[in-house]
mmCIF file of the C-alpha atoms, coordinates in Angstrom:
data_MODEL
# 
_entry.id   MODEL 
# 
loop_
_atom_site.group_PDB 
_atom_site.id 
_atom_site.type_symbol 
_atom_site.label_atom_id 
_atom_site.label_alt_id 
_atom_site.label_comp_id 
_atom_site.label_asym_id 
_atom_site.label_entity_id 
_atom_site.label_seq_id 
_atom_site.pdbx_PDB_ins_code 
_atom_site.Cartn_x 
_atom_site.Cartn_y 
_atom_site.Cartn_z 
_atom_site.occupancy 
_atom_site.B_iso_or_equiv 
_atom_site.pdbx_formal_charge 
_atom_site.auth_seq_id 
_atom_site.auth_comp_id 
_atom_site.auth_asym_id 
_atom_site.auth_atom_id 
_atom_site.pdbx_PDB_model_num 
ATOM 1  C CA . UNK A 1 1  ? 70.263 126.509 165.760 1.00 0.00 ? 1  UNK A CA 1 
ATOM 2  C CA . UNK A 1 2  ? 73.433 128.478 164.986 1.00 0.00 ? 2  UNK A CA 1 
ATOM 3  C CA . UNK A 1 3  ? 73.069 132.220 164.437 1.00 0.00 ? 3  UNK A CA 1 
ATOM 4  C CA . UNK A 1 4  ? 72.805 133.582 161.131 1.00 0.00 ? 4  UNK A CA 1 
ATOM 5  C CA . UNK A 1 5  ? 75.645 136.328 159.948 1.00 0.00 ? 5  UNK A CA 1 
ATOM 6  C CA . UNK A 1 6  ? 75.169 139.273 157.960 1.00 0.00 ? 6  UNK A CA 1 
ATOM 7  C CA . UNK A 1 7  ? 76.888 138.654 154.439 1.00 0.00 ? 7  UNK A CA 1 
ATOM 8  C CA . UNK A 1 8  ? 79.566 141.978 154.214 1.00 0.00 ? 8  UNK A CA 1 
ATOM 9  C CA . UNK A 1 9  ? 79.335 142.303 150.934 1.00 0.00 ? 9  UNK A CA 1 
ATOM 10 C CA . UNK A 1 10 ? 75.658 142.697 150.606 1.00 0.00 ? 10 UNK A CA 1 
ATOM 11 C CA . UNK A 1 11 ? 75.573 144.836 153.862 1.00 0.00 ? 11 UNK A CA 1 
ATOM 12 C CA . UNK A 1 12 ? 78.032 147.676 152.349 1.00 0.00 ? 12 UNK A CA 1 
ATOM 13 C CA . UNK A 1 13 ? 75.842 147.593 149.094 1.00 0.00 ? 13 UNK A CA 1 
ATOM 14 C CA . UNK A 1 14 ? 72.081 147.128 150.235 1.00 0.00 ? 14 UNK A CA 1 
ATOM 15 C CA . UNK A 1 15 ? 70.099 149.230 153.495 1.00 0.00 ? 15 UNK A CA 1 
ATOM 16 C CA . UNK A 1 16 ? 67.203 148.577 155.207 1.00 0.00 ? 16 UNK A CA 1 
ATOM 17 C CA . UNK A 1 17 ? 64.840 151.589 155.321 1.00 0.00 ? 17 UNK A CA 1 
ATOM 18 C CA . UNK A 1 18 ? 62.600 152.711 158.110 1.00 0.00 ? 18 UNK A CA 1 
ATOM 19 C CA . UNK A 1 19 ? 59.667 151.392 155.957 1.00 0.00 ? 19 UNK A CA 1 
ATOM 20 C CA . UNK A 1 20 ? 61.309 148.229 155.369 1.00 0.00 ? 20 UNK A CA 1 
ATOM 21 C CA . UNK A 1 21 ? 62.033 148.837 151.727 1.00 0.00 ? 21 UNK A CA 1 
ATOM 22 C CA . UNK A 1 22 ? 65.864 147.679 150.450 1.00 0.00 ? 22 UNK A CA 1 
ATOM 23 C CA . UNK A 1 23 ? 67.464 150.543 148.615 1.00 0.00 ? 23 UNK A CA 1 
ATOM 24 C CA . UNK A 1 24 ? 70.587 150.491 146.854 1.00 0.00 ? 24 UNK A CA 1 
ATOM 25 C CA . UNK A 1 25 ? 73.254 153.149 145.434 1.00 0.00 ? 25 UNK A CA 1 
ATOM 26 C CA . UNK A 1 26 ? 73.611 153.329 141.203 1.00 0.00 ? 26 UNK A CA 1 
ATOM 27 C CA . UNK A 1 27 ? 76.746 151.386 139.880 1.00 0.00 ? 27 UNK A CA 1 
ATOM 28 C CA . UNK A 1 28 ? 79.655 153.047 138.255 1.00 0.00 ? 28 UNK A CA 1 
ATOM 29 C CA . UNK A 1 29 ? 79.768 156.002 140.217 1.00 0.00 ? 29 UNK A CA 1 
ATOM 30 C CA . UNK A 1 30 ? 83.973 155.363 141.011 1.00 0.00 ? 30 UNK A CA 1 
ATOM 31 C CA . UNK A 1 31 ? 85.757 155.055 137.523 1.00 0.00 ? 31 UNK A CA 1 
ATOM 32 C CA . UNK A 1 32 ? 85.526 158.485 134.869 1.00 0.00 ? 32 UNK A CA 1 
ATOM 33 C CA . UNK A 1 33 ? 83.997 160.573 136.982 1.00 0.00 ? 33 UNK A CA 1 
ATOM 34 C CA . UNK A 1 34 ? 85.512 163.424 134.703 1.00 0.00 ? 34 UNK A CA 1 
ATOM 35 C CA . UNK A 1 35 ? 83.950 161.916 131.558 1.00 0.00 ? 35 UNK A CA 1 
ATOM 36 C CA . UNK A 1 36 ? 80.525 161.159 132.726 1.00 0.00 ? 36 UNK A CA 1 
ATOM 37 C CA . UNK A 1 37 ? 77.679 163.728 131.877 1.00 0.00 ? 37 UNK A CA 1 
ATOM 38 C CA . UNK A 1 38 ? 76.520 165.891 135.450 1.00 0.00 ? 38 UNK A CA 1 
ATOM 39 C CA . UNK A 1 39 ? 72.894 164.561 135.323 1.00 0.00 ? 39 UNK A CA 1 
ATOM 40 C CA . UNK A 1 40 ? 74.662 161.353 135.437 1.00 0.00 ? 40 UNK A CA 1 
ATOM 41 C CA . UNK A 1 41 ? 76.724 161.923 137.655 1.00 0.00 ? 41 UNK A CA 1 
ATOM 42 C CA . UNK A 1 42 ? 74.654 163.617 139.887 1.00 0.00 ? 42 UNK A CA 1 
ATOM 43 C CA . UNK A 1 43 ? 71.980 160.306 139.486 1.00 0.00 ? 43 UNK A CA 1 
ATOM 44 C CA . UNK A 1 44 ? 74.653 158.012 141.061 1.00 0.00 ? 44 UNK A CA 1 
ATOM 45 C CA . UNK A 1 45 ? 74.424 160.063 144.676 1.00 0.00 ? 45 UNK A CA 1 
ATOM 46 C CA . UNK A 1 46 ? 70.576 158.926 144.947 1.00 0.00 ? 46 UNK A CA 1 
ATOM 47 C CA . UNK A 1 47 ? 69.325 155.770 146.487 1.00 0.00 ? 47 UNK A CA 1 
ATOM 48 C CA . UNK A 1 48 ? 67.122 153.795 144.604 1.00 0.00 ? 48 UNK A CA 1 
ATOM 49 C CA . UNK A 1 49 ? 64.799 150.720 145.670 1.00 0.00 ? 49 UNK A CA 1 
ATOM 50 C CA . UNK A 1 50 ? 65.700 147.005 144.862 1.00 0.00 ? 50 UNK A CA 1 
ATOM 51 C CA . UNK A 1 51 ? 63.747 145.256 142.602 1.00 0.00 ? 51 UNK A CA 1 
ATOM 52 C CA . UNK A 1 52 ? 60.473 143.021 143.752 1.00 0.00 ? 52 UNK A CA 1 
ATOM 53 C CA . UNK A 1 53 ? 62.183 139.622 142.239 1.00 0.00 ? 53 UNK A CA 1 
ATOM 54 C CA . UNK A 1 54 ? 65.699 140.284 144.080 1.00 0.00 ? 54 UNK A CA 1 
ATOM 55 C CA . UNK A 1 55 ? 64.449 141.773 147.570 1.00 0.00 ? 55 UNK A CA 1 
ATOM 56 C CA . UNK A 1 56 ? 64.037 138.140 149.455 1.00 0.00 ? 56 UNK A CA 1 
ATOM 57 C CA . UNK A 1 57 ? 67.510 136.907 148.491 1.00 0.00 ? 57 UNK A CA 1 
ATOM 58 C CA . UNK A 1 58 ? 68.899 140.387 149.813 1.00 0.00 ? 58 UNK A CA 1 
ATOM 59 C CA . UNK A 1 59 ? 66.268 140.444 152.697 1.00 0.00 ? 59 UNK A CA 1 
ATOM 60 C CA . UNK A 1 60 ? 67.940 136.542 153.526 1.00 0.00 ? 60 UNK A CA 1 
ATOM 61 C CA . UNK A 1 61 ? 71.784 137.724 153.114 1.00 0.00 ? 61 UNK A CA 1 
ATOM 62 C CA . UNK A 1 62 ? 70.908 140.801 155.578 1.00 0.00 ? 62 UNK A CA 1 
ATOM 63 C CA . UNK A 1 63 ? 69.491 138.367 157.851 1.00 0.00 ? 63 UNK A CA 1 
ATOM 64 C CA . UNK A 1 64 ? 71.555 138.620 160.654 1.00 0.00 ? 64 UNK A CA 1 
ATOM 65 C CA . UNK A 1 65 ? 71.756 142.623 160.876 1.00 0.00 ? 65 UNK A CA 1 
# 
């Protein structure tokens, strides 16, 4: 069987945790920084988990990390 590769794309947005839990950054965190409210702002530099229903298709794009 050929080796599986890591999709980029998912591997800059999605991590693996110690746990094994898939945790992601908040979108929008680049564009209007200015404009954007500070509890907002400070929201998008916290990790939060992926959800239950998309885990396995991120779990199978990380596959070859």
């Amino acid at each position: 069987m050929p080796k599986l590769k890591t999709h980029k794309g998912a591997a800059s947005r999605f991590r693996v945790t110690g746990g094994g839990k898939i945790v992601r950054m908040y979108g929008s965190r680049n564009n209007f920084r200015r404009k954007k409210r500070k509890p907002i702002t400070v929201q998008f530099g916290r990790t939060v988990e992926v959800a239950p229903s998309h885990a396995p298709i991120v779990k199978r794009l990380l596959a070859g990390q």
